[in-house]
C-alpha positions as CSV (number, residue, x, y, z in Angstrom):
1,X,175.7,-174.1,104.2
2,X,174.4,-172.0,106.7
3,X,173.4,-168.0,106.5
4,X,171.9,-165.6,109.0
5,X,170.3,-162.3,109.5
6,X,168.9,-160.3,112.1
7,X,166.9,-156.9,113.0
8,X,166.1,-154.7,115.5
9,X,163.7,-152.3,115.5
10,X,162.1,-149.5,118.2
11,X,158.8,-150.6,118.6
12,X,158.0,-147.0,119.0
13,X,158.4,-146.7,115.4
14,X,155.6,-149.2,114.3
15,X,153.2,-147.6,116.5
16,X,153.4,-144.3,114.8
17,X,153.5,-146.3,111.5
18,X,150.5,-147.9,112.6
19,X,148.7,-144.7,113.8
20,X,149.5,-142.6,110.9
21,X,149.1,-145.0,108.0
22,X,146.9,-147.3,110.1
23,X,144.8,-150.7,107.5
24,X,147.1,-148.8,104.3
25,X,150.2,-149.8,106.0
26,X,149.4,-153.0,107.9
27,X,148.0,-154.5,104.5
28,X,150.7,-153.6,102.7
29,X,153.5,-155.4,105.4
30,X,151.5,-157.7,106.9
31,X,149.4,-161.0,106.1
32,X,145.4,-161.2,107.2
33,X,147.0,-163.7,109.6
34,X,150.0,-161.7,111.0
35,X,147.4,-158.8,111.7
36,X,144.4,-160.9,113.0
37,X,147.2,-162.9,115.4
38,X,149.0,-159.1,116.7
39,X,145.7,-157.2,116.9
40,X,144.6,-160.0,119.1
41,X,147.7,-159.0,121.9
42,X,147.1,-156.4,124.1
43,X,150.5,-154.5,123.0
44,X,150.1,-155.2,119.9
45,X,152.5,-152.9,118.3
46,X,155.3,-154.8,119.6
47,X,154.2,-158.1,117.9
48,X,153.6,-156.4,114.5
49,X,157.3,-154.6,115.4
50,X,158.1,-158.3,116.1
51,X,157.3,-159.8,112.9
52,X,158.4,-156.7,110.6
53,X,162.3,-157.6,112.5
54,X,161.5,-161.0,111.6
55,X,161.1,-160.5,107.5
56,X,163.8,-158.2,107.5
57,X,165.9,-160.9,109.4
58,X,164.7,-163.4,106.4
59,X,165.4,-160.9,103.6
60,X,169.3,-160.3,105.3
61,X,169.4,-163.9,105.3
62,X,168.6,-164.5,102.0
63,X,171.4,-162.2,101.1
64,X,170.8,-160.5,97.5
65,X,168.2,-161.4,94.8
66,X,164.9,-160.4,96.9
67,X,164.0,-157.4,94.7
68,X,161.4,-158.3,93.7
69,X,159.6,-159.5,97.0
70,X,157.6,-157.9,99.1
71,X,157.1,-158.1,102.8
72,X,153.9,-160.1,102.2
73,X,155.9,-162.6,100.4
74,X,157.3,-163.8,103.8
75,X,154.4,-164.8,106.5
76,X,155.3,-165.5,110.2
77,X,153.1,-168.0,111.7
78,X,153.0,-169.3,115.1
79,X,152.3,-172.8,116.4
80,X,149.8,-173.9,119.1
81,X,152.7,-173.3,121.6
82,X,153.8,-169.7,120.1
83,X,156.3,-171.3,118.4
84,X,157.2,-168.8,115.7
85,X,158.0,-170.1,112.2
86,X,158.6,-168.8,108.3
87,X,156.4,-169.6,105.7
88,X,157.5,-168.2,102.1
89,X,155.2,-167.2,99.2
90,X,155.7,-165.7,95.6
91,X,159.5,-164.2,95.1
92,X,160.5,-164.9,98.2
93,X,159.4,-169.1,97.8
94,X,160.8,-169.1,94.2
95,X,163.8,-167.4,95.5
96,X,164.4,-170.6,98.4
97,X,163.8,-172.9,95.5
98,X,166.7,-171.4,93.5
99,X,169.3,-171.2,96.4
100,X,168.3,-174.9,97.5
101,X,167.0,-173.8,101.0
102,X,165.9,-176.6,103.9
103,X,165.1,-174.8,106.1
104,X,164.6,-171.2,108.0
105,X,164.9,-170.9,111.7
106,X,163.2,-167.6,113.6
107,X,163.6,-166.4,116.4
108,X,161.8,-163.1,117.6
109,X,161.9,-160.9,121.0
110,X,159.8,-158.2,122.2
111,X,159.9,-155.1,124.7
112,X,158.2,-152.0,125.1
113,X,160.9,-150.5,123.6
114,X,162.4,-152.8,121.1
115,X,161.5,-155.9,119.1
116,X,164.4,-157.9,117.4
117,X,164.8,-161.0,114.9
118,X,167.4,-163.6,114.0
119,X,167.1,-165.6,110.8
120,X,169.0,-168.9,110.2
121,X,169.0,-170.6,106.4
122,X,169.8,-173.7,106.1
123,X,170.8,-174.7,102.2
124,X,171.5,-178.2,100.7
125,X,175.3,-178.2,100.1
126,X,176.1,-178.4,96.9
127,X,177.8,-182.0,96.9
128,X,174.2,-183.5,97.4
């Protein structure tokens, strides 16, 4: 079985996050990781705008159930190549344990006006 979601979002929008709420905001999205790799960019408003599509591509993906997640339950990491990829902690891990999940699939895109997300879960069918 195979599900999907995506995002889009204008990365306008998480710069004036970022500038109004500035560390109240990012620590309450965003891993120590996710800041420490986006802060490191020189636009790095569209990398944080990157990874916020991203989790909201997971949480569409995961269809319903996530209510009790929070964004810092899903952590995108990158490879030594940039590579990006979804690691899952708290709700959002035991929720992949309960719907059987192999596997998530990310794919993120950035501009200066726009950052967008696709999300593909893989799940064990249920004949194994």
């Amino acid at each position: 079985m195979i599900s999907c979601g995506t995002d889009i979002l204008e990365t306008q929008r998480m710069k004036n996050a970022v500038q109004k709420w500035d560390q109240a905001f990012l620590k309450r999205i965003f891993t120590e990781k996710e800041i420490e790799y986006s802060m490191g960019k020189r636009f790095y408003f569209e990398h944080l705008a990157a990874r916020f599509a991203a989790k909201e591509a997971v949480f569409k993906a995961f269809g319903e159930g996530f209510s009790s997640a929070n964004f810092k339950d899903i952590e995108i990491v990158n490879d030594k190549n940039g590579r990006p990829s979804v690691l899952l902690k708290g709700a959002m891990q035991e929720l992949s344990n309960n719907q059987k999940v192999d596997s998530i699939a990310i794919s993120m895109s950035h501009t200066r006006n726009y950052a967008q997300a696709m999300a593909i879960i893989t799940r064990k069918s249920e004949e194994n």
